[in-house]
PyMOL Python script that loads the backbone (N, CA, C, O; Angstrom):
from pymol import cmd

cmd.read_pdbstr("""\
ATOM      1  N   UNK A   1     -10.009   1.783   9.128  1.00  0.00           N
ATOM      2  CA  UNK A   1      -8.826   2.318   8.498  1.00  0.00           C
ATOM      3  C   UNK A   1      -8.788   3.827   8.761  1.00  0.00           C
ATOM      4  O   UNK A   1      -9.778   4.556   8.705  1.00  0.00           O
ATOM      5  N   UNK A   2      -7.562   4.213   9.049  1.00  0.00           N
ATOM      6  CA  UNK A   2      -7.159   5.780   9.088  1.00  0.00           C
ATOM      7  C   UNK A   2      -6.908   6.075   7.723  1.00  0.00           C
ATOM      8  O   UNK A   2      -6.323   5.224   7.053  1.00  0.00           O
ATOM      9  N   UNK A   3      -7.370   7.495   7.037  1.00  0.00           N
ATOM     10  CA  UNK A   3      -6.875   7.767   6.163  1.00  0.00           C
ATOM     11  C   UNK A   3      -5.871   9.533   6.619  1.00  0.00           C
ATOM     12  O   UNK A   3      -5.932   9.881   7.798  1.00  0.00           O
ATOM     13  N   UNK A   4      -5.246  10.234   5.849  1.00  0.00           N
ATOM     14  CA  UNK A   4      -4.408  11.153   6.646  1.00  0.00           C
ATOM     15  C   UNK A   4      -4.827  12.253   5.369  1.00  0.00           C
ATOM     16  O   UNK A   4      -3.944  12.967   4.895  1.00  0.00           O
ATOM     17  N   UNK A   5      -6.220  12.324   4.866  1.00  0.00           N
ATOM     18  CA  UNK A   5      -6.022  13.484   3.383  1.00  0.00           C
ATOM     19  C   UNK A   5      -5.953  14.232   3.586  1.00  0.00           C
ATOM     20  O   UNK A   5      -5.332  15.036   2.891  1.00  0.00           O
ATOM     21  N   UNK A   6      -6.767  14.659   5.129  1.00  0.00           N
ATOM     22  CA  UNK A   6      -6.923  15.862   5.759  1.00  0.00           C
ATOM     23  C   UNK A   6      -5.542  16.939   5.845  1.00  0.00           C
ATOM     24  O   UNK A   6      -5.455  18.141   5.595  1.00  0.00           O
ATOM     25  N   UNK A   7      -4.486  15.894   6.333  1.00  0.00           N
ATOM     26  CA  UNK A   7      -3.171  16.651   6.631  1.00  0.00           C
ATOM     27  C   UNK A   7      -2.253  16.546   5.269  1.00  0.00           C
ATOM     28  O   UNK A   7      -1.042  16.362   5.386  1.00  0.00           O
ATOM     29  N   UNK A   8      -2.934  16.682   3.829  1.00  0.00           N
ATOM     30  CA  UNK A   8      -2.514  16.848   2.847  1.00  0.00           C
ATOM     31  C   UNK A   8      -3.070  17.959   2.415  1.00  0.00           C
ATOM     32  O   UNK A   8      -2.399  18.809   1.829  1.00  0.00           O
ATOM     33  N   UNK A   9      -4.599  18.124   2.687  1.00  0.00           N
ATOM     34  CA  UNK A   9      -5.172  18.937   2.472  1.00  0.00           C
ATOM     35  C   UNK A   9      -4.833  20.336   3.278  1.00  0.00           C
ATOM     36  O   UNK A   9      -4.670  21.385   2.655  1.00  0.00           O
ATOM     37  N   UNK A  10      -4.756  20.278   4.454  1.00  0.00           N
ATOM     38  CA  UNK A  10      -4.518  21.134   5.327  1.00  0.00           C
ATOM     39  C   UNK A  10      -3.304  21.537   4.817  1.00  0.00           C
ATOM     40  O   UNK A  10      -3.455  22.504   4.070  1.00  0.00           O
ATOM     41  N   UNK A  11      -1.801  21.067   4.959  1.00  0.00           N
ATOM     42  CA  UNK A  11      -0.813  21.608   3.796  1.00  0.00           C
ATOM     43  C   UNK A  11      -1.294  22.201   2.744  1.00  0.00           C
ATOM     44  O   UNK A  11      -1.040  23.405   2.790  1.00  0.00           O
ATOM     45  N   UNK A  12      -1.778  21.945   1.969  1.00  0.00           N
ATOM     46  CA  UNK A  12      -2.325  22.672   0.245  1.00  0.00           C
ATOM     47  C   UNK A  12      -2.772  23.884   0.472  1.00  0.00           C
ATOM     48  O   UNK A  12      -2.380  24.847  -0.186  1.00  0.00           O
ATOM     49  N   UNK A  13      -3.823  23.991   1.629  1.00  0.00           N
ATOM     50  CA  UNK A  13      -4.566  25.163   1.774  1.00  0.00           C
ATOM     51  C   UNK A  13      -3.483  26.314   2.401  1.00  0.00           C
ATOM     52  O   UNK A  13      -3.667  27.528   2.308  1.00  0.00           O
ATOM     53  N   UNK A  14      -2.343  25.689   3.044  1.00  0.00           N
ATOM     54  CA  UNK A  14      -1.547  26.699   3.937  1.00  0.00           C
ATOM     55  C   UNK A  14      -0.350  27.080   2.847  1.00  0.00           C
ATOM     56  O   UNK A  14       0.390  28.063   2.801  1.00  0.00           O
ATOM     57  N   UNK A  15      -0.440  26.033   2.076  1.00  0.00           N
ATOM     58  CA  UNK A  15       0.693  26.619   0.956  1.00  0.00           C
ATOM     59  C   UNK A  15       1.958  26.024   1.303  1.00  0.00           C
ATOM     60  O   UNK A  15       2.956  26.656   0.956  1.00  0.00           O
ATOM     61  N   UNK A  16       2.152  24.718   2.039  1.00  0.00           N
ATOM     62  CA  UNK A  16       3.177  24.272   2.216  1.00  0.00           C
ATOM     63  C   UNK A  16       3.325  22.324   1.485  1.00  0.00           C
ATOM     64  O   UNK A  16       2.592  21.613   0.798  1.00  0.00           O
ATOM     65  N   UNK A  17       4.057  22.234   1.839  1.00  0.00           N
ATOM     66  CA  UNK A  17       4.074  20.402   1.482  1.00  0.00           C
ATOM     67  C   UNK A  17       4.953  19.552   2.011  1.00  0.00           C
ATOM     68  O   UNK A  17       5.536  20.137   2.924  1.00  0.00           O
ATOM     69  N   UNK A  18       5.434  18.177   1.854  1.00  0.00           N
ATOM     70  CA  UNK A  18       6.028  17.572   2.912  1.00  0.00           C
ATOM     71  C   UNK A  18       7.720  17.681   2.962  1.00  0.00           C
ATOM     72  O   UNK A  18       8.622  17.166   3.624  1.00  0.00           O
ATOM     73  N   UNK A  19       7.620  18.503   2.043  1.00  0.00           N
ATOM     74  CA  UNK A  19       9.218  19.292   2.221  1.00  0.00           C
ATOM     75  C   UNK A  19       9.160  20.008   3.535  1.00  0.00           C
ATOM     76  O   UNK A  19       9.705  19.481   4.505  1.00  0.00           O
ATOM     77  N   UNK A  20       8.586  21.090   3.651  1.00  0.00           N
ATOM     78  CA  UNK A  20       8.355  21.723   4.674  1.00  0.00           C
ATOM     79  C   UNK A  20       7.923  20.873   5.890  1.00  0.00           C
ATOM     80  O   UNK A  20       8.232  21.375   6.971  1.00  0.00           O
ATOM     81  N   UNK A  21       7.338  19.810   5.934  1.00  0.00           N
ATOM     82  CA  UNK A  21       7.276  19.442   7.107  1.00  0.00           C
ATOM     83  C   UNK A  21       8.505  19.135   7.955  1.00  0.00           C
ATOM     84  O   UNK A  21       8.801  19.342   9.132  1.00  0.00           O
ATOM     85  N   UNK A  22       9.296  18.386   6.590  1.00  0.00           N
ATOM     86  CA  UNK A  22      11.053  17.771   6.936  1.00  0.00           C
ATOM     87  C   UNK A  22      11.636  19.103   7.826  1.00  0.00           C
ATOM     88  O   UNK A  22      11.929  19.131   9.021  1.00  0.00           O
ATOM     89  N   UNK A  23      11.692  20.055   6.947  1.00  0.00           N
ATOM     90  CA  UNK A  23      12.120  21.051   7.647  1.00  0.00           C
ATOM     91  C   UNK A  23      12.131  21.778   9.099  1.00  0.00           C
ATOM     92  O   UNK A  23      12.930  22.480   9.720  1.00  0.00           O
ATOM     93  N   UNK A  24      10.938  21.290   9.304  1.00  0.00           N
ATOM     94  CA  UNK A  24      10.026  21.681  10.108  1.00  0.00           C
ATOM     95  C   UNK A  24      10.166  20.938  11.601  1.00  0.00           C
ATOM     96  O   UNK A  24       9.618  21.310  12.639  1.00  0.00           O
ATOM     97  N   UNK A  25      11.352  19.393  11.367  1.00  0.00           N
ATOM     98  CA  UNK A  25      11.088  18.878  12.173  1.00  0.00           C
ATOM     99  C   UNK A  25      10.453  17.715  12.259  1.00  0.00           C
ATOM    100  O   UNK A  25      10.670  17.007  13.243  1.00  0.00           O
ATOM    101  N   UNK A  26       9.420  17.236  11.104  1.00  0.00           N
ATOM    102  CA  UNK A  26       9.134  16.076  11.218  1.00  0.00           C
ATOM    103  C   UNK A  26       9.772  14.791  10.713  1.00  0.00           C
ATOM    104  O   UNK A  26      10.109  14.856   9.531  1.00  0.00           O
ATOM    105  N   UNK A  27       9.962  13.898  11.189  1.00  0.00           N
ATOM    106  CA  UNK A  27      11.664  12.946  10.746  1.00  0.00           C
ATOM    107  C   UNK A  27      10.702  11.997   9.708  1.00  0.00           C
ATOM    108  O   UNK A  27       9.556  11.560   9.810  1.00  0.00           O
ATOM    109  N   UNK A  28      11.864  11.893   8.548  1.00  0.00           N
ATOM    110  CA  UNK A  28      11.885  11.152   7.342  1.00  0.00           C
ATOM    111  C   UNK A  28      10.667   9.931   7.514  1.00  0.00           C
ATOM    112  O   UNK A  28       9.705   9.690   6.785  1.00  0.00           O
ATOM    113  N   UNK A  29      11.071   9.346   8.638  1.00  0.00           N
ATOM    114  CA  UNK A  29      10.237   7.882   8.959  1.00  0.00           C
ATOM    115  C   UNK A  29       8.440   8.096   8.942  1.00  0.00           C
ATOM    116  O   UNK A  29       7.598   7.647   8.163  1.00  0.00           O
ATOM    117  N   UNK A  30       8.306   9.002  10.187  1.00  0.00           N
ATOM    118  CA  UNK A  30       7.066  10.032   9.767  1.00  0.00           C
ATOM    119  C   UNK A  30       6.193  10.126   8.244  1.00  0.00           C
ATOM    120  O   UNK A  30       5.069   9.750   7.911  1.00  0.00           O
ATOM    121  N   UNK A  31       6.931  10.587   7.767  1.00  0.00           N
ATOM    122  CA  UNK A  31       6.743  11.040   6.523  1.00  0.00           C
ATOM    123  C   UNK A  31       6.986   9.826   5.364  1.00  0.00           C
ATOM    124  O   UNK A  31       7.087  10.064   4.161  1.00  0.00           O
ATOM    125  N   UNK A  32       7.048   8.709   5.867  1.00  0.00           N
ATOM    126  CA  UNK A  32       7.388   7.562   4.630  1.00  0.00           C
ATOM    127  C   UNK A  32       6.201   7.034   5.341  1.00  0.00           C
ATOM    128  O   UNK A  32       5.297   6.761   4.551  1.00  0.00           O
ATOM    129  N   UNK A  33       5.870   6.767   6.785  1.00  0.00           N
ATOM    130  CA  UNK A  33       4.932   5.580   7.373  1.00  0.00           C
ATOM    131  C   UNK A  33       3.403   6.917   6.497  1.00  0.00           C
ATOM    132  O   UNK A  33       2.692   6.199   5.794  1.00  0.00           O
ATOM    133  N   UNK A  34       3.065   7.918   6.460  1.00  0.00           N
ATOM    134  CA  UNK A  34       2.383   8.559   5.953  1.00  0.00           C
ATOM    135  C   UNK A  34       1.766   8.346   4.696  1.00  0.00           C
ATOM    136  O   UNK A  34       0.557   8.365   4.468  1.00  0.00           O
ATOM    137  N   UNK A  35       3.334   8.000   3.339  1.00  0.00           N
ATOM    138  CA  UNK A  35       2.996   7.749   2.000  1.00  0.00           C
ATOM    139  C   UNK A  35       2.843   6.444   2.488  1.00  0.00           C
ATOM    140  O   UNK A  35       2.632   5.752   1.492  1.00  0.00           O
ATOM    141  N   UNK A  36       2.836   5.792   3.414  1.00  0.00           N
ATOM    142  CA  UNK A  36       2.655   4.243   2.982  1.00  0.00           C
ATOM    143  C   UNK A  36       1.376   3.727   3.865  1.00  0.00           C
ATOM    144  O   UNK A  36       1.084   2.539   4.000  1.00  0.00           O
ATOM    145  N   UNK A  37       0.672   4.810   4.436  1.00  0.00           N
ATOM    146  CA  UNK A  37      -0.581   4.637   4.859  1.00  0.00           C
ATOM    147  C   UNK A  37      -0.442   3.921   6.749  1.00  0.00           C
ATOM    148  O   UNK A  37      -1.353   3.320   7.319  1.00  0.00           O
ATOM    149  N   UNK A  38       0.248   4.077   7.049  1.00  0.00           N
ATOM    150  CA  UNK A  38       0.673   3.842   8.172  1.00  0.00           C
ATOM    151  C   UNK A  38       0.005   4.554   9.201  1.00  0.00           C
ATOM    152  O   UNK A  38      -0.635   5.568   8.924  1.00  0.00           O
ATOM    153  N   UNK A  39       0.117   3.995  10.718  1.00  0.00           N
ATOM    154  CA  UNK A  39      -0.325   4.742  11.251  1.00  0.00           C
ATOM    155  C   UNK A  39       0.507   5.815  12.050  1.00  0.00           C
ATOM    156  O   UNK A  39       1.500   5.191  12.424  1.00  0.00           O
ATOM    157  N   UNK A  40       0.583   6.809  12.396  1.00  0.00           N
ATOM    158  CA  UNK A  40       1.118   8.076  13.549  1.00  0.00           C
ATOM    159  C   UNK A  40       1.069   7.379  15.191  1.00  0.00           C
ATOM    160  O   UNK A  40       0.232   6.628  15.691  1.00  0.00           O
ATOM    161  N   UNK A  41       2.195   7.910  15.705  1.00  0.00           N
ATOM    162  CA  UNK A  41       1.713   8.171  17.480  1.00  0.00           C
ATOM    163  C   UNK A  41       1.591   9.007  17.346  1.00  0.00           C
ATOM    164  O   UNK A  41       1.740   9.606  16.281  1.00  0.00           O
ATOM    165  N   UNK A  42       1.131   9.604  18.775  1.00  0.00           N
ATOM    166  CA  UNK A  42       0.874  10.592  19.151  1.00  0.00           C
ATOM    167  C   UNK A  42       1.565  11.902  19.655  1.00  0.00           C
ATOM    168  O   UNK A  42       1.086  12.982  20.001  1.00  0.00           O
ATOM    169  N   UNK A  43       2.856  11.441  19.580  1.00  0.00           N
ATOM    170  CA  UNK A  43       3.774  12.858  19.656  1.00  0.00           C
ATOM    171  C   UNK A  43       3.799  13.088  17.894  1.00  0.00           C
ATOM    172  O   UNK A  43       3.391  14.186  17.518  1.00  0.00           O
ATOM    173  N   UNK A  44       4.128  12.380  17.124  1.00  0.00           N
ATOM    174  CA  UNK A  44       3.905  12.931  15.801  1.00  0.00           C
ATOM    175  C   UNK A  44       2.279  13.782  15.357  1.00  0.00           C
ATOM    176  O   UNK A  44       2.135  14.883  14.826  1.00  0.00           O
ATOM    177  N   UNK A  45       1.307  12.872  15.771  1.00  0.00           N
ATOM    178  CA  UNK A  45       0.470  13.909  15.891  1.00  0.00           C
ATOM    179  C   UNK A  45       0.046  15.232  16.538  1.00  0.00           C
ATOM    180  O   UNK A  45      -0.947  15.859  16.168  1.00  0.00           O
ATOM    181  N   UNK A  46       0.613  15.499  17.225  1.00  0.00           N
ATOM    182  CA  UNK A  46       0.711  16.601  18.476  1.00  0.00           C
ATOM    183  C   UNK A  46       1.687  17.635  17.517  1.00  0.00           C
ATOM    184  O   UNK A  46       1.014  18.548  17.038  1.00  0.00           O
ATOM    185  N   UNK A  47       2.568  17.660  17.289  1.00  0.00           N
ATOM    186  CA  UNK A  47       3.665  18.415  16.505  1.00  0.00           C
ATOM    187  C   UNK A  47       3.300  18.440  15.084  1.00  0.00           C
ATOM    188  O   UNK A  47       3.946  19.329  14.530  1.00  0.00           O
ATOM    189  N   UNK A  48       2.550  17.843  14.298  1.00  0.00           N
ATOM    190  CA  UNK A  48       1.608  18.208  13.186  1.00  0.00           C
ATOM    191  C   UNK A  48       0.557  19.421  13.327  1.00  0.00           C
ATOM    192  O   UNK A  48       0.387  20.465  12.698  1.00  0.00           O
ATOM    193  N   UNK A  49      -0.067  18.820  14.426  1.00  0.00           N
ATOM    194  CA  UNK A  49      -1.227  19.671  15.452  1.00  0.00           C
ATOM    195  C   UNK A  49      -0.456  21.034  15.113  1.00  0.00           C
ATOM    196  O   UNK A  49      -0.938  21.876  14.356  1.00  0.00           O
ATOM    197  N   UNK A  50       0.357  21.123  15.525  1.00  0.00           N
ATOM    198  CA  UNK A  50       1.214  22.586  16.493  1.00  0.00           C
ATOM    199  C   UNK A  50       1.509  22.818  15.265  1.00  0.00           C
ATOM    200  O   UNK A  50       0.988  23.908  15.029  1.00  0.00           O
ATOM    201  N   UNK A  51       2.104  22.400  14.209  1.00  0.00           N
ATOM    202  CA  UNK A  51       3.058  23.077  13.023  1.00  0.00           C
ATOM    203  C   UNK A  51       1.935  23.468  12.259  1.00  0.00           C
ATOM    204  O   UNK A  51       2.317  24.399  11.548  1.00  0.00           O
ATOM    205  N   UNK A  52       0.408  23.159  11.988  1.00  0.00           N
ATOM    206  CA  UNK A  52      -0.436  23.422  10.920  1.00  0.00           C
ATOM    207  C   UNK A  52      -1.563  24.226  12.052  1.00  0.00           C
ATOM    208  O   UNK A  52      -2.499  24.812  11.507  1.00  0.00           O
ATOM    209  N   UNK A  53      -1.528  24.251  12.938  1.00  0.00           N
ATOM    210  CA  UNK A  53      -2.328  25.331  13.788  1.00  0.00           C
ATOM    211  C   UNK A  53      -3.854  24.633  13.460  1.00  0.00           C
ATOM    212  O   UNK A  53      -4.808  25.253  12.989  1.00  0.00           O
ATOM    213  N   UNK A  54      -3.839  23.106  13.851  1.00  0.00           N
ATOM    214  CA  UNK A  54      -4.709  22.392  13.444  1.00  0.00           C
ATOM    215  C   UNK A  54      -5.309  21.274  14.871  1.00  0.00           C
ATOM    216  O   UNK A  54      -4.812  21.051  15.975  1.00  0.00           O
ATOM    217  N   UNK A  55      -6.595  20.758  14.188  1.00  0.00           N
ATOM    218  CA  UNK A  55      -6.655  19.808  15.673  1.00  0.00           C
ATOM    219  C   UNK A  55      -6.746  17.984  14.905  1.00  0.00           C
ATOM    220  O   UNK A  55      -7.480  17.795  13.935  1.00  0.00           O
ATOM    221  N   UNK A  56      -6.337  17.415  15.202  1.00  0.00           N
ATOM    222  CA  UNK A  56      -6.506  15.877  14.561  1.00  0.00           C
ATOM    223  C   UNK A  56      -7.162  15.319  13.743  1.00  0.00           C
ATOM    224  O   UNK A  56      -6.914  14.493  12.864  1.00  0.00           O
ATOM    225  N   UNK A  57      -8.397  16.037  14.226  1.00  0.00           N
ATOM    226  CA  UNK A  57      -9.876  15.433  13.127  1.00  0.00           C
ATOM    227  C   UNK A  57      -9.745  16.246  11.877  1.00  0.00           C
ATOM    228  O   UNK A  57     -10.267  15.781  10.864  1.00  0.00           O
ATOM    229  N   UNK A  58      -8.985  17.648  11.789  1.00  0.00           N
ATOM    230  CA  UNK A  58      -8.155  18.382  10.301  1.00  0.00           C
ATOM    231  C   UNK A  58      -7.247  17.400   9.792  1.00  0.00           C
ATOM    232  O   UNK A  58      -7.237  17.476   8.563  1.00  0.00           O
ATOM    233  N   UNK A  59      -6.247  16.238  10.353  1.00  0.00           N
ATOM    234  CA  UNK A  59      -5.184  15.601   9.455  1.00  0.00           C
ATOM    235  C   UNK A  59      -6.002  14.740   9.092  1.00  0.00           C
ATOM    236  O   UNK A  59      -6.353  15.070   7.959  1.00  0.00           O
ATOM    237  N   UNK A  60      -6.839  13.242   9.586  1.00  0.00           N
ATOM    238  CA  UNK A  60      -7.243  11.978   9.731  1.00  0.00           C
ATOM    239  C   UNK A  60      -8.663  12.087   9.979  1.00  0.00           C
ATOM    240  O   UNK A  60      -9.197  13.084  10.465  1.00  0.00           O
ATOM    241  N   UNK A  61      -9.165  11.191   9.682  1.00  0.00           N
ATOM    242  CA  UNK A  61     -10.277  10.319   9.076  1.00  0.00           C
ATOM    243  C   UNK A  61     -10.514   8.751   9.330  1.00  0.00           C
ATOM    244  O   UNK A  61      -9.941   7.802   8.796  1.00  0.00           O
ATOM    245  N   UNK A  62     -11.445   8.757  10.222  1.00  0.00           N
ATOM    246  CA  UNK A  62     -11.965   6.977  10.052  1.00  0.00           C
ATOM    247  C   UNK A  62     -12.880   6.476   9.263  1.00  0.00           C
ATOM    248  O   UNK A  62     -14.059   6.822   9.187  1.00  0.00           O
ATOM    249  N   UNK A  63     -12.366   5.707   8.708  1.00  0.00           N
ATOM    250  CA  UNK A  63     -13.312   4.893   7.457  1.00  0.00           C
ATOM    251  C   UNK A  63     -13.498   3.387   8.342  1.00  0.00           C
ATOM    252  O   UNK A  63     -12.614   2.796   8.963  1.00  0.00           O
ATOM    253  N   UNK A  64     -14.673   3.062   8.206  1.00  0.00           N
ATOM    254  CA  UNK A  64     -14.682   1.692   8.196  1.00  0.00           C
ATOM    255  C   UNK A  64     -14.228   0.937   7.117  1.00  0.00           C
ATOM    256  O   UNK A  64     -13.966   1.379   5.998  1.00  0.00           O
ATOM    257  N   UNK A  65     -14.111  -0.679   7.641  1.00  0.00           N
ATOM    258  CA  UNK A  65     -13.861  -1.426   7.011  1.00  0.00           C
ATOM    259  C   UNK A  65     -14.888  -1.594   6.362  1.00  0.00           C
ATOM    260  O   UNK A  65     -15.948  -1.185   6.836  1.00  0.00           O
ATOM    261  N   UNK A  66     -14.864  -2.182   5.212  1.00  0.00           N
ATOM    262  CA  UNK A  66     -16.449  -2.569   4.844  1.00  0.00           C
ATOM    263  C   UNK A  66     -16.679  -4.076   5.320  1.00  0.00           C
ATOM    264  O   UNK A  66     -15.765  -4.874   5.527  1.00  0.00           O
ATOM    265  N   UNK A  67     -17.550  -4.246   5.410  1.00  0.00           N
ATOM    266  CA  UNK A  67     -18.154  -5.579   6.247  1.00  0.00           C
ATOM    267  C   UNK A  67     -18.227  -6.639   5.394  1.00  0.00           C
ATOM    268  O   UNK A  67     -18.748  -6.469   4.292  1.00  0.00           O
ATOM    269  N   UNK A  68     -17.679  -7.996   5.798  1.00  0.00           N
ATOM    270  CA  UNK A  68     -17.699  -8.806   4.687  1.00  0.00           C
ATOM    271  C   UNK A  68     -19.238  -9.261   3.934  1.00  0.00           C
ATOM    272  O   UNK A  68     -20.427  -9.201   4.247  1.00  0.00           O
ATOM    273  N   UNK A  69     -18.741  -9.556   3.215  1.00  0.00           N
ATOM    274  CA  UNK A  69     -19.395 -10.257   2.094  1.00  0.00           C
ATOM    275  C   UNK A  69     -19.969 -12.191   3.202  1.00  0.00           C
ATOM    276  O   UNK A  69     -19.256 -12.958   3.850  1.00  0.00           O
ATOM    277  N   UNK A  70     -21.168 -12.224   2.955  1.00  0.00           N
ATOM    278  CA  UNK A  70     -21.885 -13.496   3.548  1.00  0.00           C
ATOM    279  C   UNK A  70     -22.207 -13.922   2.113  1.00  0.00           C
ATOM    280  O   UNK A  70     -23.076 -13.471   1.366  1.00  0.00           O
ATOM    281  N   UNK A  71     -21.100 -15.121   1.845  1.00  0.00           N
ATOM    282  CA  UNK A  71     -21.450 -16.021   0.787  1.00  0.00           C
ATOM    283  C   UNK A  71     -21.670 -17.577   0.937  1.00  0.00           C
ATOM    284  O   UNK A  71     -21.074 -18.443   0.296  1.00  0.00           O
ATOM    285  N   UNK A  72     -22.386 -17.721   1.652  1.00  0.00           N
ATOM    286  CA  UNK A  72     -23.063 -18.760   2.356  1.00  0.00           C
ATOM    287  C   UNK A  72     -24.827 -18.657   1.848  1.00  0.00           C
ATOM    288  O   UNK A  72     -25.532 -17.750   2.291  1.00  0.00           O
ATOM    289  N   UNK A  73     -25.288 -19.542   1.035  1.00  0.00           N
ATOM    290  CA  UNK A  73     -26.385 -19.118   0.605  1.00  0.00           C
ATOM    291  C   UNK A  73     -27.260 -20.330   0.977  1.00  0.00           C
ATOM    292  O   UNK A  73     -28.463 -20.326   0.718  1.00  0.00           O
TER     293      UNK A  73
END
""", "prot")
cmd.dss("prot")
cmd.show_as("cartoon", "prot")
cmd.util.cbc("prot")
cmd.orient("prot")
């Protein structure tokens, strides 16, 4: 799983939020697939990149899955 806290965090610290991103250029859809845990391409990431003076591994995060459960005993 991707998580995106980084590029929440990275906003907070710069003093902006996802108002400003709108503004900024990044389209509505962007910004809903985001609250809804979705994933980015890569021109949306690239123009995040550029607007927060940031590199990828600052927005996102890989988490593993956690590994199932063996309930077979």
């Amino acid at each position: 799983m991707i998580t995106y806290e980084g590029l929440y965090k990275q906003l907070s610290k710069q003093g902006h939020n996802k108002y400003w991103l709108r503004k900024n250029g990044i389209s509505p859809s962007v910004l809903d697939k985001l609250g809804k845990g979705g994933g980015l391409d890569y021109r949306s990431i690239n123009k995040l990149c550029a607007l927060l003076n940031c590199q990828p591994g600052d927005l996102m995060e890989y988490i593993p899955d956690p590994a199932p459960q063996d309930t077979a005993e």
